[in-house]
SESE-692561 format. One record per residue (C-alpha): residue number from 1; chain; x, y, z. Coordinates in steps of 0.5 Angstrom, whole numbers. Example, Ala and Ser with C-alpha at 12.3 -4.5 7.8 and 13.67 -1.06 7.14 Angstrom:
ZADREN_1_A_25_-9_16
ZADREN_2_A_27_-2_14
% end
This chain:
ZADREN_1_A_21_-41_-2
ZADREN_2_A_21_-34_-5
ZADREN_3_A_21_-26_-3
ZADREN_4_A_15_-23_-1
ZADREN_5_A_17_-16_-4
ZADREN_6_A_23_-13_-8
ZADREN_7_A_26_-8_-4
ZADREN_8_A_31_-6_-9
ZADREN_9_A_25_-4_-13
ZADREN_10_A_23_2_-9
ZADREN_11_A_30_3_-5
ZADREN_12_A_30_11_-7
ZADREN_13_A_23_11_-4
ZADREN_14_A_21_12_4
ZADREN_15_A_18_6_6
ZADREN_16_A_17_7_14
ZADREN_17_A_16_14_18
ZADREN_18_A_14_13_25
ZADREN_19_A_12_18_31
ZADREN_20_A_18_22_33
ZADREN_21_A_20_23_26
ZADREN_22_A_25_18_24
ZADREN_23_A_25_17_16
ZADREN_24_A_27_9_13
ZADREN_25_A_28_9_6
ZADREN_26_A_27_2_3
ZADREN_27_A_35_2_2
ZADREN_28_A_37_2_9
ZADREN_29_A_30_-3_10
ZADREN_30_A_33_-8_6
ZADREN_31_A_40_-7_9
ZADREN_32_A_38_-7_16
ZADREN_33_A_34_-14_14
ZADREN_34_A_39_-17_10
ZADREN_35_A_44_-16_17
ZADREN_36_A_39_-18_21
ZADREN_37_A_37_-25_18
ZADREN_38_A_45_-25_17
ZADREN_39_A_46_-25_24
ZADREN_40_A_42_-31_25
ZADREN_41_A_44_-34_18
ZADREN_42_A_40_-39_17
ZADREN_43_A_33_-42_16
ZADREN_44_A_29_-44_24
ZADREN_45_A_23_-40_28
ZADREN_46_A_23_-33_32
ZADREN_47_A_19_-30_36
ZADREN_48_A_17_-24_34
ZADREN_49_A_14_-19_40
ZADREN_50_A_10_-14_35
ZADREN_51_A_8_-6_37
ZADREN_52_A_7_-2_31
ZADREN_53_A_15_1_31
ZADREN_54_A_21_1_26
ZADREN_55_A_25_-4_29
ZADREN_56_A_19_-9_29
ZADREN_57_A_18_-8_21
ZADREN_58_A_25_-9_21
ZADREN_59_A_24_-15_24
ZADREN_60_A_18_-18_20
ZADREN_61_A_21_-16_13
ZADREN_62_A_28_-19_16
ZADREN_63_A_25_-26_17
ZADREN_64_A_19_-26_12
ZADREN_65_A_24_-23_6
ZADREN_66_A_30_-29_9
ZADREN_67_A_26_-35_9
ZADREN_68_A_26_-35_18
ZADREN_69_A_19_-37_20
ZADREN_70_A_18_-31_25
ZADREN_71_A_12_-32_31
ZADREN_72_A_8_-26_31
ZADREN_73_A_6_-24_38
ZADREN_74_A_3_-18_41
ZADREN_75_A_9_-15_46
ZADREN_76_A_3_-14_51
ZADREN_77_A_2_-22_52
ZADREN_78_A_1_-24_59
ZADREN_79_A_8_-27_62
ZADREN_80_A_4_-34_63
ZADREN_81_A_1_-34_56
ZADREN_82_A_7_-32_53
ZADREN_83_A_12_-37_56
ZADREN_84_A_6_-43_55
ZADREN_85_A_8_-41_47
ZADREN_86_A_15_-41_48
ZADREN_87_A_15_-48_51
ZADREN_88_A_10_-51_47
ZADREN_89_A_14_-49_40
ZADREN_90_A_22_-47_43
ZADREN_91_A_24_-42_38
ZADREN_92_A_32_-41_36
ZADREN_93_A_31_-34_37
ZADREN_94_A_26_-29_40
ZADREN_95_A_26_-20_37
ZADREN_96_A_23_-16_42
ZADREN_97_A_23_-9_45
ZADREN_98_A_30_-7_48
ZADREN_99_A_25_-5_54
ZADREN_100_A_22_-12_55
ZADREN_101_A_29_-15_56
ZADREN_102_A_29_-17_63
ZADREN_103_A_22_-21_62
ZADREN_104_A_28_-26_59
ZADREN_105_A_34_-26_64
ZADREN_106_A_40_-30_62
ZADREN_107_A_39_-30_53
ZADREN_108_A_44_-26_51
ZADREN_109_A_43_-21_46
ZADREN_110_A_46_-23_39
ZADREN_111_A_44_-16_35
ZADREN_112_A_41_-10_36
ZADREN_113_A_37_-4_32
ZADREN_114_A_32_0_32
ZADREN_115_A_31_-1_41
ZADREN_116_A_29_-8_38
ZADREN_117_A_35_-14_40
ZADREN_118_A_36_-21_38
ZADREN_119_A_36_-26_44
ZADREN_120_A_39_-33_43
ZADREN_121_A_35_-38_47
ZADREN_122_A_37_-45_49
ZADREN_123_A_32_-49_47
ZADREN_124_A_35_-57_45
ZADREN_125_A_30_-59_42
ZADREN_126_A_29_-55_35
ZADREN_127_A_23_-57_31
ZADREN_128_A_24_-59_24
ZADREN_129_A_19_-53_19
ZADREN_130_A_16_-55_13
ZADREN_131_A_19_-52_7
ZADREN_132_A_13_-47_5
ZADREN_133_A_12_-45_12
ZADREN_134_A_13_-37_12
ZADREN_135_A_10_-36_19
ZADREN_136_A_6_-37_24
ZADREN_137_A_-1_-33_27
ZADREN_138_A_-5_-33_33
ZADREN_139_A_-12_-33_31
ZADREN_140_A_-17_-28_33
ZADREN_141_A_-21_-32_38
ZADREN_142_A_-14_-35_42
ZADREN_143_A_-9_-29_43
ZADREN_144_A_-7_-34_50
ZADREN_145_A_-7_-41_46
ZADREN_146_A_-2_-44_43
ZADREN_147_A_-7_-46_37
ZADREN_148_A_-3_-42_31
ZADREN_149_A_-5_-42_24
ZADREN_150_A_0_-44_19
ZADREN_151_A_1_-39_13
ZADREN_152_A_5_-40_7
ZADREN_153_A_10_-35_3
ZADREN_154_A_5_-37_-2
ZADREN_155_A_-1_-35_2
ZADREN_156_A_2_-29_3
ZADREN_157_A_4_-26_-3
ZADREN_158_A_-3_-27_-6
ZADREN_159_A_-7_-24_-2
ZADREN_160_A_-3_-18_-2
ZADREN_161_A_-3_-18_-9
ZADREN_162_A_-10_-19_-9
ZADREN_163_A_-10_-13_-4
ZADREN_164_A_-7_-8_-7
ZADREN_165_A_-11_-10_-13
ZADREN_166_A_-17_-8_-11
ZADREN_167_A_-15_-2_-7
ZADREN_168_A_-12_1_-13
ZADREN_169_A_-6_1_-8
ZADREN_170_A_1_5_-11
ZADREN_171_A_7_8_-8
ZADREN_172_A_3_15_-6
ZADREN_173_A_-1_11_0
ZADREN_174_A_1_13_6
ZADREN_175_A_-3_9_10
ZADREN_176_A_-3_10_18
ZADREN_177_A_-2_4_23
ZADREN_178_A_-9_4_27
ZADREN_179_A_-9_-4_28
ZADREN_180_A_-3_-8_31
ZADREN_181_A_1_-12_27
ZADREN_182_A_1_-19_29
ZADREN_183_A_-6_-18_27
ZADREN_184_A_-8_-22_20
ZADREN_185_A_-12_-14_18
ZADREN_186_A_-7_-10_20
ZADREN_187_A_0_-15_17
ZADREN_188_A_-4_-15_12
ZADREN_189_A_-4_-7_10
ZADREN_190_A_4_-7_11
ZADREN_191_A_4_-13_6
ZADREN_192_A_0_-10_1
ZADREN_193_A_4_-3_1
ZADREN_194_A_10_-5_1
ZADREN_195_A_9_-9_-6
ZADREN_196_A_8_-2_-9
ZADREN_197_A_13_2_-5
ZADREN_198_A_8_7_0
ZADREN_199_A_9_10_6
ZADREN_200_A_9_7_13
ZADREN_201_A_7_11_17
ZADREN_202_A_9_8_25
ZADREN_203_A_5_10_31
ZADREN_204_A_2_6_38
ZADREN_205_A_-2_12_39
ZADREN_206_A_-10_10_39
ZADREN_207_A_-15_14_36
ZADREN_208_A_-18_18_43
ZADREN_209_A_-11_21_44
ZADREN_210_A_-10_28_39
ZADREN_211_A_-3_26_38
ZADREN_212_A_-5_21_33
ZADREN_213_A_-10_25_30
ZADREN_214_A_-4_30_30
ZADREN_215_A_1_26_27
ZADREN_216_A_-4_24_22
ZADREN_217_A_-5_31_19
ZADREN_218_A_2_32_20
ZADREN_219_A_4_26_16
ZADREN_220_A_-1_27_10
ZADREN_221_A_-4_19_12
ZADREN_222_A_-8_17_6
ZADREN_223_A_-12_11_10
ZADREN_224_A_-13_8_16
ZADREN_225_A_-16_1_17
ZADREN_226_A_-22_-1_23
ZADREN_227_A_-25_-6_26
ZADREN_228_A_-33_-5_28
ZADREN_229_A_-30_-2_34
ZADREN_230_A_-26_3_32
ZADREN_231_A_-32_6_28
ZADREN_232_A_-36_6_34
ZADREN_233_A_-31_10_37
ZADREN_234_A_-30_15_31
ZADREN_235_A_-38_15_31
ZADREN_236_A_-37_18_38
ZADREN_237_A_-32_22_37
ZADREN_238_A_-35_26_31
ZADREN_239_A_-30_23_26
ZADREN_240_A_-35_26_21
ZADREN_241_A_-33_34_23
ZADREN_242_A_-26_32_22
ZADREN_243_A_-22_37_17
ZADREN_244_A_-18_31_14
ZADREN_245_A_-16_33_7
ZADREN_246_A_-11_28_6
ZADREN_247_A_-15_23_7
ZADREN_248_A_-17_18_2
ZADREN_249_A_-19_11_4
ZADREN_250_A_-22_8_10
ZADREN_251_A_-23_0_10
ZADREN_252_A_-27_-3_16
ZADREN_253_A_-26_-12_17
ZADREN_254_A_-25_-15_23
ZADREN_255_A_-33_-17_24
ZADREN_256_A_-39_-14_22
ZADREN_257_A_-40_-7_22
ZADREN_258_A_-47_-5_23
ZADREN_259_A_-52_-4_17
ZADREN_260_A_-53_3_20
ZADREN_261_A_-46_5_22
ZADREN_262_A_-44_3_15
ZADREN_263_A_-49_8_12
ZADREN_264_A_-46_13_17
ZADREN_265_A_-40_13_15
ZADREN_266_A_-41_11_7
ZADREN_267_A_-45_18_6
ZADREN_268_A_-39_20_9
ZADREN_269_A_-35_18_5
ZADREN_270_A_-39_19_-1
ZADREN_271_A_-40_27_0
ZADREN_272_A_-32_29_2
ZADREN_273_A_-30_25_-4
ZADREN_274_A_-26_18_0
ZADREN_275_A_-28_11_-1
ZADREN_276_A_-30_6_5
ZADREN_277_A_-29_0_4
ZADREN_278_A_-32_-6_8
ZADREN_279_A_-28_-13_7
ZADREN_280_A_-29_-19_10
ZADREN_281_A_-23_-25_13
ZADREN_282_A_-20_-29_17
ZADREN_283_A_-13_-30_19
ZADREN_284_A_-15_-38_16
ZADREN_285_A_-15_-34_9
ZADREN_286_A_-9_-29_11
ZADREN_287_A_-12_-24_11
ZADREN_288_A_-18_-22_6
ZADREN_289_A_-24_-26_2
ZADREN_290_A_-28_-21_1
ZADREN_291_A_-29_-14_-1
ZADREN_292_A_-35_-9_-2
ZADREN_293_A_-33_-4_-9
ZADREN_294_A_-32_3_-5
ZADREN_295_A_-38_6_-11
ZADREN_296_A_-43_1_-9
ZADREN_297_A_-42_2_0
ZADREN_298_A_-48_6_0
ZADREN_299_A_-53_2_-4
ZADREN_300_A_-51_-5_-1
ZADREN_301_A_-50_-3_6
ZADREN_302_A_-50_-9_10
ZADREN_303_A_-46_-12_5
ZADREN_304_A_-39_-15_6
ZADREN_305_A_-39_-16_-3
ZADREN_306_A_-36_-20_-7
ZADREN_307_A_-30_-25_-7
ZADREN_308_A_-23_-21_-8
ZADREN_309_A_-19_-22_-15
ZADREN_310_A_-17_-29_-15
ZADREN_311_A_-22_-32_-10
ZADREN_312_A_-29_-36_-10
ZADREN_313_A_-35_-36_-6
ZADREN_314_A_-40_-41_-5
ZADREN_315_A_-46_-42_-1
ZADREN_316_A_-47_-49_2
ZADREN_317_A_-54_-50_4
ZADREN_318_A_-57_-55_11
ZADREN_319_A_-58_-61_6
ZADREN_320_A_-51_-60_4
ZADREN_321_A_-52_-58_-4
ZADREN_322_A_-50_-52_-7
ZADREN_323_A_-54_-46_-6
ZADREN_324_A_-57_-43_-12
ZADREN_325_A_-62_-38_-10
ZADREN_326_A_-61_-30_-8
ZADREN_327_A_-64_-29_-1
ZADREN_328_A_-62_-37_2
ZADREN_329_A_-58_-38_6
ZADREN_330_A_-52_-42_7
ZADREN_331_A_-45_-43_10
ZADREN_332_A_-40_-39_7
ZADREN_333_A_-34_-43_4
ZADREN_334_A_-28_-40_0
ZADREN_335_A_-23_-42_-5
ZADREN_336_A_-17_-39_-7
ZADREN_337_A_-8_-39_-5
ZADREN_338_A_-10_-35_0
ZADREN_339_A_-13_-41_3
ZADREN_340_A_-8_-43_9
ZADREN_341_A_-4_-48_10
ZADREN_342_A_-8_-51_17
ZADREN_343_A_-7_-50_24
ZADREN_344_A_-1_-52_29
ZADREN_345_A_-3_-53_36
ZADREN_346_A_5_-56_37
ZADREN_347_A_12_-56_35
ZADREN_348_A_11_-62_31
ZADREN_349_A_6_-59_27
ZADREN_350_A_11_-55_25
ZADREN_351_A_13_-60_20
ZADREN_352_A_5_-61_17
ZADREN_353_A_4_-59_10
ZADREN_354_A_-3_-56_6
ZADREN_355_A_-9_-59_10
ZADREN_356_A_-14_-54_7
ZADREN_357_A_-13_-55_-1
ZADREN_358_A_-14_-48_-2
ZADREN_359_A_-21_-49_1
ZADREN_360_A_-24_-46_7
ZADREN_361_A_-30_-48_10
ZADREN_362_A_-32_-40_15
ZADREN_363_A_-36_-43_19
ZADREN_364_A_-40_-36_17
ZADREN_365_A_-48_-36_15
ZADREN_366_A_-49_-31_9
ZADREN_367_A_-54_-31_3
ZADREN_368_A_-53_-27_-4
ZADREN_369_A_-58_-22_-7
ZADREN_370_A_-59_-22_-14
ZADREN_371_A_-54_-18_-16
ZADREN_372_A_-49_-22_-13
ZADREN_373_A_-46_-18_-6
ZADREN_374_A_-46_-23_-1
ZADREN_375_A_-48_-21_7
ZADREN_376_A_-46_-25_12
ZADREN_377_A_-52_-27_18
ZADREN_378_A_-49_-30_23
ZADREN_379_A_-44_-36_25
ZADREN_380_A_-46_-43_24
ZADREN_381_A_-46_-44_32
ZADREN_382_A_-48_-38_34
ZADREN_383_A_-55_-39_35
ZADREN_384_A_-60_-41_40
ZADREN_385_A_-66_-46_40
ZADREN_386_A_-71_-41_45
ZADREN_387_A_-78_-47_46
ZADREN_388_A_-76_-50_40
ZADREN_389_A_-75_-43_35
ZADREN_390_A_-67_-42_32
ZADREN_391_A_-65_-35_34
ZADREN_392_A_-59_-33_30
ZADREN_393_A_-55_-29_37
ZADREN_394_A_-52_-23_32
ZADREN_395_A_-58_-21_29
ZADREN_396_A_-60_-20_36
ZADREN_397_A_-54_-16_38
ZADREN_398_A_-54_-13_30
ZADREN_399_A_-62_-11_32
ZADREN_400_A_-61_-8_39
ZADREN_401_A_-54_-4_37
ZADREN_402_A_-58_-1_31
ZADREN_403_A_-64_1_36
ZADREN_404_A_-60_3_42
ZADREN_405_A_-53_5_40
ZADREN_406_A_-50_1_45
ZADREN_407_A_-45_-4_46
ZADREN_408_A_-48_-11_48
ZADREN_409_A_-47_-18_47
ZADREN_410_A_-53_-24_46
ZADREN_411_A_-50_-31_49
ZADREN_412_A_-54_-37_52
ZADREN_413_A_-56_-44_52
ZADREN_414_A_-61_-47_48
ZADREN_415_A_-68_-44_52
ZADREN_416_A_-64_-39_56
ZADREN_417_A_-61_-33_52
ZADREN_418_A_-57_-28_56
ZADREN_419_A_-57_-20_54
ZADREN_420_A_-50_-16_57
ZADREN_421_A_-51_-9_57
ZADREN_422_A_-46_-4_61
ZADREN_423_A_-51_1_63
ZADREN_424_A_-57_-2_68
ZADREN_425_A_-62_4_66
ZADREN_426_A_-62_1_59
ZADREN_427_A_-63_-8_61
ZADREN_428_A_-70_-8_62
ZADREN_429_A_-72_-3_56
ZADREN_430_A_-66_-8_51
ZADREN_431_A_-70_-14_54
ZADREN_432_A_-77_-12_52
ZADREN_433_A_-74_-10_46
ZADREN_434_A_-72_-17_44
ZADREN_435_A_-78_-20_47
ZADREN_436_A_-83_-16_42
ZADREN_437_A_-77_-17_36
ZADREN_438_A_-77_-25_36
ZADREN_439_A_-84_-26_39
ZADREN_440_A_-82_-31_44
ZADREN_441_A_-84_-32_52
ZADREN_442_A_-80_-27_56
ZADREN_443_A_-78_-32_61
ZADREN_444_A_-72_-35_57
ZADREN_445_A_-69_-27_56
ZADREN_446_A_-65_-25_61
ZADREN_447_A_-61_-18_61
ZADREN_448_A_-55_-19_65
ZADREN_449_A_-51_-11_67
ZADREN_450_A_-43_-12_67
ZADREN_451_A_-37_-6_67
ZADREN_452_A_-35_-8_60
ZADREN_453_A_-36_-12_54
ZADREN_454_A_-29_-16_53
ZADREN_455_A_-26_-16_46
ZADREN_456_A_-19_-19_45
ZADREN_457_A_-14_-13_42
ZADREN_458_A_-17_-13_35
ZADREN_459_A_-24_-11_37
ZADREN_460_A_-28_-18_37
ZADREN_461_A_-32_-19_43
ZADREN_462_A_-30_-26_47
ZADREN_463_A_-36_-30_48
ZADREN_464_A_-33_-36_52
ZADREN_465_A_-31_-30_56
ZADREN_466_A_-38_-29_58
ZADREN_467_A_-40_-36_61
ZADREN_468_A_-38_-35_68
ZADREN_469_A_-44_-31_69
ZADREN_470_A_-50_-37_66
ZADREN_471_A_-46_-44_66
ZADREN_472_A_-46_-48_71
% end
């Protein structure tokens, strides 16, 4: 159990810089954390309510850097989610904004720095933390749940190295926080940065507010990340038009971007001089699997590309062999140390050791052209049986957002496959749309008009969230 980053290495260098101008050296990173963690004094599990400020990076460097198993939470969580959380894994500590103190009246306060304080909860029960155990994650689809996945110090250094492989990544980068840092894509880009000693630019701004954009240009960012989401928006908000000289990298996860919007934003990139990486993970992997080469986003468009250094992709057919042919498909597994260690769904749990073995089944369907980039094409259970025929409900989504450029999302059973659409002047032409795409009787496709797509805070849209309006 060693330290992630050598913030010693780096200490004359400016490591965060946040939206009203404060500047943090790796110097005063260190001693700040060093105090913090003397403050708890030894080895136990924090709840760490994250925003994309100072005092939570203190926090998180803190904890990650001083063997204490921080929990990383959004601040914004629902008071009952929350609370569920709290009983179920009885944290020795919590660190969160001083603004939410009186969300937990009666803990005294045992620090405080950066409008982030230490509160000491009185929990009897602690329970025991396995020894790899460098800290705790919800997974995309469970922000409320108290299924967690169990990632390693190893785990995480790892993937950070492997990113700051591919990224090319060195202490002139000055990515900007575009995504929440309890989310494994955007831990990721502070994990990856600090190892060579860049900039982190701090904002809780979003991408529709000029201040961001202001802050931006005003803070010379060299990168941002996105999910398909965010692309969406930038689409809309003429992103392309934008004066960003600064700018050098954009990276796109988090889902599936379309072959389209890909393009889009590929040309973009290869006419301003900038690199648009697409990638692929899973908070299951820690953050990164797969990456498509910034040269070659404009040929393979669609791709999500080729394992990132250190990992391995293979192909597992219906028949359970090896898949060795371009063009079939098969469910993606990966191999690598940033294979995590498993779940943890109770304070119990907390004690397990590697159930993976550095393999991870995805649960994604993907297939590998001759050149071996590979492209995801569906979710192994996202799929229908409509009178008899498989239908693979992203590519329907993908199908009808490349012909319409709109938000939708494809659900159902088997025989009935539900099309929700936020405007109902378009749900009849979306419907036939699709009928005269698949080729199939029009009675199994409904459209269903609703005021938006839920999507969790990283983008990705909530399905189960949609069954209320067909089950039962």
């Amino acid at each position: 159990m060693g330290k992630i980053w050598d913030l010693e290495e780096h200490k004359d260098k400016t490591a965060l810089i946040d939206e009203y101008g404060i500047h943090v050296s790796y110097d005063v990173l260190k001693s700040e954390a060093y105090i913090l963690a003397e403050q708890i004094g030894h080895r136990c599990l924090v709840f760490s309510l994250c925003r994309n400020e100072i005092g939570s990076v203190v926090g998180y460097t803190a904890f990650i850097n001083n063997g204490i198993v921080p929990v990383m939470i959004n601040s914004h969580l629902e008071e009952e989610l929350l609370q569920n959380l709290l009983k179920t894994y009885r944290p020795e500590y919590l660190w969160i904004p001083k603004d939410q103190i009186d969300r937990f009246p009666g803990m005294p306060i045992e620090h405080e720095a950066y409008n982030y304080v230490l509160l000491k909860t009185d929990y009897e029960v602690k329970y025991p933390l396995n020894g790899e155990l460098g800290l705790l994650i919800t997974t995309s689809g469970s922000t409320g749940s108290p299924k967690l996945v169990r990632q390693s110090y190893t785990n995480v250094l790892d993937n950070a190295t492997s990113i700051a492989e591919y990224l090319k990544l060195d202490d002139t980068e000055r990515p900007i926080t575009t995504l929440p840092m309890n989310y494994v894509y955007g831990l990721s880009i502070i994990n990856s940065h600090f190892l060579v000693g860049a900039t982190l630019l701090l904002t809780g701004k979003g991408l529709m507010q000029k201040e961001f954009w202001q802050f931006f240009k005003d803070a010379e960012a060299t990168s941002f990340g996105g999910v398909p989401y965010t692309y969406e928006m930038l689409d809309k908000l003429r992103f392309y038009r934008m004066k960003l000289p600064s700018l050098r990298t954009m990276t796109q996860a988090g889902g599936k971007i379309t072959p389209e919007l890909h393009e889009k934003f590929a040309a973009y990139a290869a006419e301003q001089g900038k690199n648009f990486v697409v990638m692929y993970g899973a908070a299951e992997a820690t953050s990164r699997m797969g990456y498509l080469p910034p040269e070659k986003a404009v040929e393979k468009k669609g791709s999500m590309g080729i394992p990132i250094p250190g990992g391995k992709f293979r192909l597992i057919g219906a028949d359970g062999q090896e898949v060795a042919e371009p063009l079939t498909t098969g469910e993606l597994v990966y191999e690598g140390k940033n294979v995590t260690l498993g779940y943890a769904e109770k304070g119990e749990d907390l004690i397990l050791g590697d159930e993976r073995h550095s393999v991870l089944e995805t649960g994604d369907m993907a297939q590998f052209d001759e050149d071996g980039f590979y492209y995801i094409v569906g979710r192994k259970k996202r799929f229908l049986k409509i009178y008899g025929n498989r239908v693979n409900l992203d590519e329907i989504d993908r199908l009808i957002k490349g012909e319409y450029e709109i938000e939708v999302a494809s659900a159902g059973v088997d025989d009935h496959l539900y099309i929700f659409v936020t405007d109902k002047e378009i749900a009849e032409p979306v419907r036939d749309f699709v009928v005269a795409k698949t080729k199939l009787n029009p009675a199994a496709f409904k459209t269903i008009v609703i005021d938006e797509i839920p999507k969790n805070e990283s983008g990705k849209t909530l399905y189960k969230e949609l069954t209320k309006y067909y089950a039962g």
